[in-house]
N, C-alpha and C positions, 0 to 999 in steps of 0.2 A: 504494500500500500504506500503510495505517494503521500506525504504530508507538503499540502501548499500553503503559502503563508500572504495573504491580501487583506488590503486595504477595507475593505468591503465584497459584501455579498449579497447581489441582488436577483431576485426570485420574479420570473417571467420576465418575457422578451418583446410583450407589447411594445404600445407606444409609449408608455412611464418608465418602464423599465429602460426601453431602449433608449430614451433621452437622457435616462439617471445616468445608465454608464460612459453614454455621452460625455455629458459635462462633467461628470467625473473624472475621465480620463485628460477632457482638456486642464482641470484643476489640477493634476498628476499624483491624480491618486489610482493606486490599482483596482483589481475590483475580478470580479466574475461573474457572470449574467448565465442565470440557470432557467434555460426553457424546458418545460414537459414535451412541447409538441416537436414535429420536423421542421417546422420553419419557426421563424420568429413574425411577430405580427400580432400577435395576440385577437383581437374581433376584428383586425383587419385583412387582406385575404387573397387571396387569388386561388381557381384550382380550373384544371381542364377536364374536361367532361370526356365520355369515349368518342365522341364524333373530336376531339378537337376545336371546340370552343372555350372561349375563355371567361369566366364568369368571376366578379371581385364581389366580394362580403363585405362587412365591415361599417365604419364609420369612418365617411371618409370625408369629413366638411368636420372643419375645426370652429368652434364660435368663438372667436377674436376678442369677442366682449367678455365672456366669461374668465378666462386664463389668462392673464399678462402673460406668466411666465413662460406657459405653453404658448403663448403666441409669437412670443420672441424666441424661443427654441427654434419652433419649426421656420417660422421667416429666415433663421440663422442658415437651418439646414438647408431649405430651398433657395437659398440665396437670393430673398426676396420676391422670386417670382411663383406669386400666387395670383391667384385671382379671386376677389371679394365681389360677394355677393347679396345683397339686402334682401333676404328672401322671410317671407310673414308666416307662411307654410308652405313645406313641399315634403316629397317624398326622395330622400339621395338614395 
């Protein structure tokens, strides 16, 4: 048995997690992100069907008002290019 020795440990690969170790890493701390599943993503998604179509899951519209922090994450990530939307209801 391996003994590792980190900074941190963070459990799922979603988007919280994936952002934690994120910014964690750019802070220079170590860390290790434990996912249960095959991919990371957590409610968000992608999978191809037997014909070969692509169908995505998930949440995929960030509400900009709700989360500073998360807003300025992912702006981070995308490199500002997103696109805003004023929408009252819809279905994403």
């Amino acid at each position: 048995m391996t003994v590792v020795h980190t900074d941190n440990l963070i459990i799922g690969a979603g988007l919280v997690g994936s952002l934690t170790a994120r910014t964690l890493a750019q802070k220079g701390q170590s860390g290790i992100l434990l996912e249960r599943s095959a991919d990371a993503g957590g409610v968000n998604g992608s999978f191809k069907d037997s014909r070969g179509n692509w169908f995505d899951y998930g949440r995929h519209v960030i509400h900009f008002d709700r989360s500073v922090f998360t807003r300025d994450i992912v702006l981070d990530v995308l490199k500002g290019q997103v696109h805003r939307f004023n929408l009252e209801r819809s279905i994403v």
